[in-house]
C-alpha positions as CSV (number, residue, x, y, z in Angstrom):
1,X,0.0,0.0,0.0
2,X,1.3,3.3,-1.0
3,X,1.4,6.0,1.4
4,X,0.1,9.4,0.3
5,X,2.8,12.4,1.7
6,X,0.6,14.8,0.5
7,X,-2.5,14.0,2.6
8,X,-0.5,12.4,5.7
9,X,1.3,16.0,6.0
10,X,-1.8,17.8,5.4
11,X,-3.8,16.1,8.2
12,X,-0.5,16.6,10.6
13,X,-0.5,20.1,9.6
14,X,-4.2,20.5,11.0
15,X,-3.3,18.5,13.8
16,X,-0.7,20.3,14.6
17,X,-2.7,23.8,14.6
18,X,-5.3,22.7,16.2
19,X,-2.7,21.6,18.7
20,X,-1.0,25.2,18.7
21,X,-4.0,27.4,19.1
22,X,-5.7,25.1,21.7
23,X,-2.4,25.6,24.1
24,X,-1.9,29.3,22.6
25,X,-5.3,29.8,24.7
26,X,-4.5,27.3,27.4
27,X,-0.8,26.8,28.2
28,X,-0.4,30.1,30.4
29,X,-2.5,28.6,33.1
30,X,-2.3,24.7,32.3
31,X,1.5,24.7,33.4
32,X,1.3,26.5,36.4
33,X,4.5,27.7,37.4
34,X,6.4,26.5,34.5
35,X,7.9,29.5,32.0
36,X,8.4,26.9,29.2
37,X,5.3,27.4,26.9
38,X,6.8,29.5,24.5
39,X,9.4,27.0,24.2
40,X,6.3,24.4,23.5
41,X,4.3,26.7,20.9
42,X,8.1,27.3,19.1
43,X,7.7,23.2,18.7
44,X,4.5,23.9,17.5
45,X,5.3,26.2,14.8
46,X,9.0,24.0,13.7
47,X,6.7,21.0,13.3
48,X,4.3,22.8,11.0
49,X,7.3,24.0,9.4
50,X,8.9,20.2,8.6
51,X,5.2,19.3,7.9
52,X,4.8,22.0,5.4
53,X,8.4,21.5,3.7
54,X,7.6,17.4,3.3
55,X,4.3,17.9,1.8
56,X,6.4,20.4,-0.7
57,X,8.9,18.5,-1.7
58,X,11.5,21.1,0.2
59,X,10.3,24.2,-2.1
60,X,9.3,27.1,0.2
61,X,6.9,29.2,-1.2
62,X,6.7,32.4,1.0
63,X,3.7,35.0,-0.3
64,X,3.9,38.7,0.9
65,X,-0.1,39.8,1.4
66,X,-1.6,42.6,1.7
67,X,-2.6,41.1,5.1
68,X,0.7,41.0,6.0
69,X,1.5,44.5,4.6
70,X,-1.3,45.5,7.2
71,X,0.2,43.4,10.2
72,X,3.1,45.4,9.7
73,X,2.4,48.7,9.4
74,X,0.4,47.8,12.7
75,X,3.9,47.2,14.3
76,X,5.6,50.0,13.2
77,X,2.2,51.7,15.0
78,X,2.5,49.8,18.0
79,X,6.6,50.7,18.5
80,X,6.0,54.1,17.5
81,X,3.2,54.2,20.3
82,X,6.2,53.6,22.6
83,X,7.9,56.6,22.4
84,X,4.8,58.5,24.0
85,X,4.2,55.8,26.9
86,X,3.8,56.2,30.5
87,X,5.5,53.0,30.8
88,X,7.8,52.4,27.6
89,X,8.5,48.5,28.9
90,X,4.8,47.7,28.7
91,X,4.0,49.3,25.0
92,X,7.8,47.5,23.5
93,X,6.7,44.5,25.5
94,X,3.4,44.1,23.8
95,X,5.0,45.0,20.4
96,X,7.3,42.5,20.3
97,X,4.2,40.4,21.3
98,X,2.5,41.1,17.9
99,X,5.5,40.5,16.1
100,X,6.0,37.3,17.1
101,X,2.1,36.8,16.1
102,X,3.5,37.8,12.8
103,X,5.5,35.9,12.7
104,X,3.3,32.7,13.7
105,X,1.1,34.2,10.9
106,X,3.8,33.6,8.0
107,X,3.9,29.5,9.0
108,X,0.2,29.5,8.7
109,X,-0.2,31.5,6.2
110,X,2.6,29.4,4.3
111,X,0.8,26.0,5.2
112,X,-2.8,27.0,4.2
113,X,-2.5,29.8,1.6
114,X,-2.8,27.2,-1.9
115,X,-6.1,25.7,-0.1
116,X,-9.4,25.6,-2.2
117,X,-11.4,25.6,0.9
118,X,-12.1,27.2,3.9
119,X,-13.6,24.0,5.3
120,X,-10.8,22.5,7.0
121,X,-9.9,26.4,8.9
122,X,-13.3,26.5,10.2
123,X,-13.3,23.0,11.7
124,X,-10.0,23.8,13.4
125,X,-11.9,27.2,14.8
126,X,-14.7,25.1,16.0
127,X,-12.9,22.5,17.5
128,X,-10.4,24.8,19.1
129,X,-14.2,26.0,20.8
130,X,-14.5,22.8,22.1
131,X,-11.8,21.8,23.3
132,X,-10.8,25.1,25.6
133,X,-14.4,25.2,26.9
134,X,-13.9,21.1,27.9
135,X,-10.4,22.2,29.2
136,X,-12.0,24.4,31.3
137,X,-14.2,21.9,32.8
138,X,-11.4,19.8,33.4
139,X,-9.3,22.2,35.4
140,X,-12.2,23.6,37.5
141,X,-13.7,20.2,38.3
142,X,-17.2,19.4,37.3
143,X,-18.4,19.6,40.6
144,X,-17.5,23.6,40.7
145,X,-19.2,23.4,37.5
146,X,-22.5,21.9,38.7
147,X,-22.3,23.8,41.5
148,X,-22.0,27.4,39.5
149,X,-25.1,26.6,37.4
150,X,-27.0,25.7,40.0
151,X,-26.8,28.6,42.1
152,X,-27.1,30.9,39.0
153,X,-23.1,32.1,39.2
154,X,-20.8,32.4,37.1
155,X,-16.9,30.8,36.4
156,X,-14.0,32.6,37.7
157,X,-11.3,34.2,35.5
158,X,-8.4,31.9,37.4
159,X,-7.7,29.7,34.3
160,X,-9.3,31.9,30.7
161,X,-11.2,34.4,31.0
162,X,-14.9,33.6,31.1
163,X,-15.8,35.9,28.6
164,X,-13.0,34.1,26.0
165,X,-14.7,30.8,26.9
166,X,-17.9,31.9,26.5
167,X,-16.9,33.2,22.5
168,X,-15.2,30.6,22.0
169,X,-18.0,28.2,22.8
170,X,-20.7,30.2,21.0
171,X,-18.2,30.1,17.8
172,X,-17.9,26.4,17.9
173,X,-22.2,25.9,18.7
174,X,-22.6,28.6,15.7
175,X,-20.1,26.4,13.4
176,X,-21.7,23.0,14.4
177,X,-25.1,24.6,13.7
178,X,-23.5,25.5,10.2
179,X,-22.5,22.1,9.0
180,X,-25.7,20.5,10.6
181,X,-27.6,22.8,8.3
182,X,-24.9,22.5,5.5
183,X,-23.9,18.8,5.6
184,X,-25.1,15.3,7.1
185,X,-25.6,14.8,10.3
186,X,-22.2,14.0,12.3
187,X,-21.6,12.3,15.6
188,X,-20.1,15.5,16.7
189,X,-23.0,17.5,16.7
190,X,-24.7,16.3,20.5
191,X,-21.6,18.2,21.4
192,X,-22.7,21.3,21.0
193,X,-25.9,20.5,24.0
194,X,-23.1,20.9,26.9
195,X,-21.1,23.5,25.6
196,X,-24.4,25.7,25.8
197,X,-24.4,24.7,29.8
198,X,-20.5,25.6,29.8
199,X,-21.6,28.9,27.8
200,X,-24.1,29.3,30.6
201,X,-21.2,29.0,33.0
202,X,-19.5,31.4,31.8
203,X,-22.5,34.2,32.0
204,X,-20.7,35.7,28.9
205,X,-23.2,38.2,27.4
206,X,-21.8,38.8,24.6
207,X,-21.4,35.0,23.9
208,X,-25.0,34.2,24.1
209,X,-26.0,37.2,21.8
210,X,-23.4,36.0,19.2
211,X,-24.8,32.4,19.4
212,X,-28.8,33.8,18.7
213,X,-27.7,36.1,16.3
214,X,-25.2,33.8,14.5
215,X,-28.1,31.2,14.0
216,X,-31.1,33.6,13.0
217,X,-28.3,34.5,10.2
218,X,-27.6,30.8,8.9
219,X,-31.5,30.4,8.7
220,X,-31.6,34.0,7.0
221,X,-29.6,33.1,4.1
222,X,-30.8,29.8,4.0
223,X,-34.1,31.4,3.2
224,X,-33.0,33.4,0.8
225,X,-31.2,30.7,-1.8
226,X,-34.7,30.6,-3.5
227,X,-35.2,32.9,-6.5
228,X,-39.2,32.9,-5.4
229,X,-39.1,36.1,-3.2
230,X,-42.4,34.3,-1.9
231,X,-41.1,30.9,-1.1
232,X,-38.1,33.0,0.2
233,X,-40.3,34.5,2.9
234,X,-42.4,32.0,3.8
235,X,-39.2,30.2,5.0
236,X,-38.3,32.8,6.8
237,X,-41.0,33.0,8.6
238,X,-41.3,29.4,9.6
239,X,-37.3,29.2,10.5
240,X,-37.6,32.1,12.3
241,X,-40.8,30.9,14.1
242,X,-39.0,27.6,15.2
243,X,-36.0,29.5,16.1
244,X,-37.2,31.8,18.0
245,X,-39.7,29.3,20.3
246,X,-36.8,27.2,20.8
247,X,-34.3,30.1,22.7
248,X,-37.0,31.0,24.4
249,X,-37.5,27.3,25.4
250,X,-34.0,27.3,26.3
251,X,-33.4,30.5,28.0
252,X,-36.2,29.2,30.5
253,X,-34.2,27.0,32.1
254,X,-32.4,28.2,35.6
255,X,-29.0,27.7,34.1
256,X,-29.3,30.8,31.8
257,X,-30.9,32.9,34.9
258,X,-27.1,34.2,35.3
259,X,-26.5,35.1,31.9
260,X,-29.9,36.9,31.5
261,X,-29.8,38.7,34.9
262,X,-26.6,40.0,33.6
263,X,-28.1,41.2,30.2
264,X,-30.7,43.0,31.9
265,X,-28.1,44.9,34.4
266,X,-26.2,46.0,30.6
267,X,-29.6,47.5,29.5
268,X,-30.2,49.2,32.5
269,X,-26.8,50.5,32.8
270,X,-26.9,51.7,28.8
271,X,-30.5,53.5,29.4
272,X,-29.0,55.1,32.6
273,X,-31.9,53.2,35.3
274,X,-29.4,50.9,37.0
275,X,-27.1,48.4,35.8
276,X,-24.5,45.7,38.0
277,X,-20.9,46.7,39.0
278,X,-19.9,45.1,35.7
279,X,-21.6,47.4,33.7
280,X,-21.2,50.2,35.1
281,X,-17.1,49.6,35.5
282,X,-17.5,48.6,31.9
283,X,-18.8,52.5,30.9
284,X,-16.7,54.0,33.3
285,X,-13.4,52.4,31.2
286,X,-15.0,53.4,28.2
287,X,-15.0,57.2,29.4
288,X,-11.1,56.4,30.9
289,X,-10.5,55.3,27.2
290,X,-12.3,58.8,25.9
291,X,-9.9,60.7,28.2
292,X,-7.0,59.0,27.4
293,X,-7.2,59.6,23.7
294,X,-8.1,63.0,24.1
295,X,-4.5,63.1,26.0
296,X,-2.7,62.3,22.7
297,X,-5.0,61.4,19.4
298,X,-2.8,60.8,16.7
299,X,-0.4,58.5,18.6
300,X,-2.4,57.0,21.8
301,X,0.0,57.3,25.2
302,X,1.4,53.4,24.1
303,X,-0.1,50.1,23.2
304,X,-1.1,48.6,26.4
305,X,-0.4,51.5,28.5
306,X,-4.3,52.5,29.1
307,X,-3.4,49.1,31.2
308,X,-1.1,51.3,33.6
309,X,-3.4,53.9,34.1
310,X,-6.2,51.9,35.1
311,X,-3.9,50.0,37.5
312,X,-4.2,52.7,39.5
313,X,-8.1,53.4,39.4
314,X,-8.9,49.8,40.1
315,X,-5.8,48.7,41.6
316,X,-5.9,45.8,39.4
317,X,-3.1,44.5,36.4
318,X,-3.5,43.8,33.2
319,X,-7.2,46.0,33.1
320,X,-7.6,46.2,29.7
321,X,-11.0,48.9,28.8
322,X,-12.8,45.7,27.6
323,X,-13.5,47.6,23.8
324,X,-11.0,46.8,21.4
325,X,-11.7,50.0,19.3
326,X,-11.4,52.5,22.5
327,X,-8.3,50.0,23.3
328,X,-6.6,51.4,20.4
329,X,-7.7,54.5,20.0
330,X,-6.2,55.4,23.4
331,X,-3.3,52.9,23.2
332,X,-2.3,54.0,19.8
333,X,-4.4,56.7,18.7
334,X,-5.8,57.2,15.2
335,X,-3.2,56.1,13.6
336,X,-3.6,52.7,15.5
337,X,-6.7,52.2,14.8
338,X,-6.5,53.3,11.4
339,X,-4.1,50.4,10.7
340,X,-5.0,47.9,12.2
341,X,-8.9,48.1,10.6
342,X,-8.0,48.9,7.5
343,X,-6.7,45.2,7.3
344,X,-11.3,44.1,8.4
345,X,-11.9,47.0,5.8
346,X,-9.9,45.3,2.8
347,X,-11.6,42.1,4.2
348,X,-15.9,43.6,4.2
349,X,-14.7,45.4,0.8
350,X,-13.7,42.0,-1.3
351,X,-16.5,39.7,0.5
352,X,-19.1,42.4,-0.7
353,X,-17.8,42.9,-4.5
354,X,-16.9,39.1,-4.5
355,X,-19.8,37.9,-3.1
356,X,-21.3,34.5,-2.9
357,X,-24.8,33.5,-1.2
358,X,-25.0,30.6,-2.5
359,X,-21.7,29.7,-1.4
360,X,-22.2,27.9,1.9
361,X,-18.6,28.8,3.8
362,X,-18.9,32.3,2.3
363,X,-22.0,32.5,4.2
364,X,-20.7,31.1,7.6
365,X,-17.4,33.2,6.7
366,X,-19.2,36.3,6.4
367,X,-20.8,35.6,9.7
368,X,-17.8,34.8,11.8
369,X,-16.2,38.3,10.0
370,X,-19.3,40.7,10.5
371,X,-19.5,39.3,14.1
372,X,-15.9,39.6,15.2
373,X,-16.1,43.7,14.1
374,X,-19.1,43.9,16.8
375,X,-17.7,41.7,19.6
376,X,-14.8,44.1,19.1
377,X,-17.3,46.5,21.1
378,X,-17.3,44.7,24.3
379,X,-13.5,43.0,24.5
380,X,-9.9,43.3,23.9
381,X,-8.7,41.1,20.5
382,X,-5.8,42.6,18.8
383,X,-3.2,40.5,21.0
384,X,-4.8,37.1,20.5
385,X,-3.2,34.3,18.2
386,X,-6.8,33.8,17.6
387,X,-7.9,36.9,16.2
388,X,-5.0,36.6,13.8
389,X,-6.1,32.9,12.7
390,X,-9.6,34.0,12.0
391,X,-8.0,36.7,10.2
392,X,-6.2,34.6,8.0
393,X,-9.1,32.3,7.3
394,X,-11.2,35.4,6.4
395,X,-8.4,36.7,4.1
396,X,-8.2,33.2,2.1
397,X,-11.3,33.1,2.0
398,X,-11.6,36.2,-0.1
399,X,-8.9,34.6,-1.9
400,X,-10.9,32.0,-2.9
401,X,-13.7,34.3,-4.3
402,X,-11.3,36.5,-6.3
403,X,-10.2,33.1,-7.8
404,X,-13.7,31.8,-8.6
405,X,-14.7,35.4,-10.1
406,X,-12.1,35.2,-12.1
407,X,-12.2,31.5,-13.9
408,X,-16.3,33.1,-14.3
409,X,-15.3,36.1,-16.2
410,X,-13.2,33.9,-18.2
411,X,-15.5,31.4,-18.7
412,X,-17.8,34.2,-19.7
413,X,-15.7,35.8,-22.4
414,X,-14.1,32.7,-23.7
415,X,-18.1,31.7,-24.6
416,X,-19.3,35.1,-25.6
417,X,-16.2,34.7,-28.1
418,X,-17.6,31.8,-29.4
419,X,-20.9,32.7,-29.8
420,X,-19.7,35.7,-32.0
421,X,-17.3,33.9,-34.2
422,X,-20.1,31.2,-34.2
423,X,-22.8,34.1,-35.3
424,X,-20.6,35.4,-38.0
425,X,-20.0,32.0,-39.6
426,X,-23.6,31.6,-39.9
427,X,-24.6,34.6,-41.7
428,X,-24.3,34.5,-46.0
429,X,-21.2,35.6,-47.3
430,X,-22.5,39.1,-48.0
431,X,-23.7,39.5,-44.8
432,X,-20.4,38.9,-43.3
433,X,-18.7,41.1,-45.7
434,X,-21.0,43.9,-44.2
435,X,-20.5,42.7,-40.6
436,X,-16.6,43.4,-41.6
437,X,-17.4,46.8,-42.8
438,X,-19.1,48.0,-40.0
């Protein structure tokens, strides 16, 4: 039996980024102590690496993007931000940080850029989901679990932050959603049932919006595949009916009291009648954020510095303003923020003039995409390995649709060629010589 190299390294190369993003999430507080885990996701990245040059025969094929044109500028931004920081250590600190994410982007990037698919991205995304929010489990015990959902609590932030688990969750019950709409039924798919109790766990607001909002959206372009605007509707209407009475179902049980309770205090807090400690800490760092970037606008007082400053409000490290775009904008002022979006503006330009409805991972791409730039409102992402993966997959994703446009404009031209030379070879000799003369 002959081996295939080709499909044995691309399955280790999945593996083997599964592997790295799962302990890219985990490893800070799965080894304790230990001050090895950069040591461990280097191994990650040299294995991808020898994977990458076996399946290639030993040719190295490295591609400078316009994603990676972005990534860098966004450096440059985040170094220049230094010279203007309360604490200089802090801003080079988390600089170097995001180069070394550029860095981790270049092997991926490398190993995935030729694929034809998305498919095999996405599953790594959803499992990545899984796995953290089962990791989680793990490390707290399931007792602490059981007991947090049943006296309507909420997880600590000892190991991830509950918020990261609860996204990260909702991503992988949004994805699993997807391919049980998309594809045949898998064995997989029952897991999705407990992650919604872990997601519960977690109280994550913002998770549990993302996972109603993400499915009404699968079921809204599933509607609209039909060219009967009628038929179209009347889907609609009866996916959105089911939909609807099942979260409703669902949000009934006690587990979800937490997560609810929590919503309720946001919307009290927005419309100024109440609203929990959370919040209301969470508008007061929005305002800290305001008055930071008013302190220097076109350079921010250094990336991770608005960190420092609330240090010593709350008295608490590594108190990020829980709003990527205020993150930035007082971290690295316009110019920051500039940069670093212009890289999801390149991204929402090419899905919209390449788009693809009836393309079933353009829709769930869209989705992930479109959700990550309104998530952005309510937490911290430009320093996750995450962020950048999704960022990637959105980018060949588009890469994909340029491709596909293009083999269709060809396609269309070669036959509109055809048809004309066909046309003029059918009309009488006179007529052609008239065709010529016009």
């Amino acid at each position: 039996m002959k081996l295939n190299i080709t499909a044995i390294s691309n399955r280790l190369i999945w593996f083997i980024t599964l592997v790295f993003l799962v302990l890219s999430l985990t490893i800070s507080f799965a080894l304790g102590d230990a001050d090895y885990g950069a040591y461990v996701l280097f191994v990650c990245l040299f294995g991808l690496i020898l994977c990458y040059l076996v399946r290639d025969q030993g040719r190295i094929t490295l591609s400078f993007t316009w994603m990676h044109m972005y990534m860098l500028l966004f450096i440059g931004v985040c170094y220049l931000s230094s010279l203007n920081a309360l604490d200089p250590s802090v801003a080079l600190s988390r600089s170097f940080d995001i180069v070394k994410i550029f860095c981790m982007l270049i092997v991926l990037y490398m190993c995935f850029q030729r694929e034809k698919s998305v498919d095999s991205l996405l599953k790594i995304g959803m499992w990545t989901g899984y796995i953290v929010c089962f990791y989680t489990v793990y490390y707290y015990g399931f007792d602490y679990f059981i007991n947090v959902l049943s006296s309507s609590a909420r997880i600590a932030n000892d190991a991830l932050n509950a918020n990261t688990v609860g996204l990260l969750g909702a991503n992988a019950i949004v994805m699993t959603v997807y391919y049980m709409m998309y594809d045949k039924p898998r064995w997989w798919n029952i897991i999705a049932l407990p992650t919604l109790g872990i997601l519960a766990a977690t109280g994550s607001r913002k998770a549990l919006v993302f996972v109603v909002i993400g499915i009404v959206l699968l079921f809204v372009f599933k509607s609209f595949r039909s060219n009967n605007i009628v038929n179209s509707l009347a889907k609609l209407a009866a996916y959105l009916g089911i939909v609807i009475i099942a979260f409703i179902g669902i949000l009934q049980l006690p587990i979800f009291s937490e997560v609810l309770e929590r919503m309720s205090s946001m919307i009290d807090a927005f419309t100024g009648t109440g609203g929990d400690s959370s919040a209301i800490i969470r508008m007061a760092l929005v305002d800290i954020g305001w008055d930071l970037f008013h302190q220097s606008p076109i350079i921010g007082v250094g990336v991770n510095n608005p960190a420092v400053y609330t240090y010593f409000i709350f008295g608490r490290e590594n108190y990020y303003l829980h709003n990527n775009y205020i993150e930035l904008l007082a971290g690295t002022g316009v110019i920051g923020v500039v940069t670093y979006y212009s890289m999801y503006a390149y991204l929402v330009y090419n899905m919209i003039r390449y788009h693809d409805f009836h393309s079933n991972e353009y829709v769930m791409v869209l989705i992930l995409l479109m959700s990550q730039l309104v998530m952005d409102m309510g937490m911290v992402s430009y320093e996750s390995k995450s962020t950048y993966f999704y960022m990637m997959l959105f980018y060949i994703e588009v890469q994909i649709l340029r491709a596909k446009r293009r083999t269709s404009d060809e396609h269309t031209n070669n036959f509109n060629k055809r048809k004309t030379i066909h046309h003029r070879l059918s009309l009488p000799n006179t007529d052609i010589s008239k065709a010529r003369s016009v």
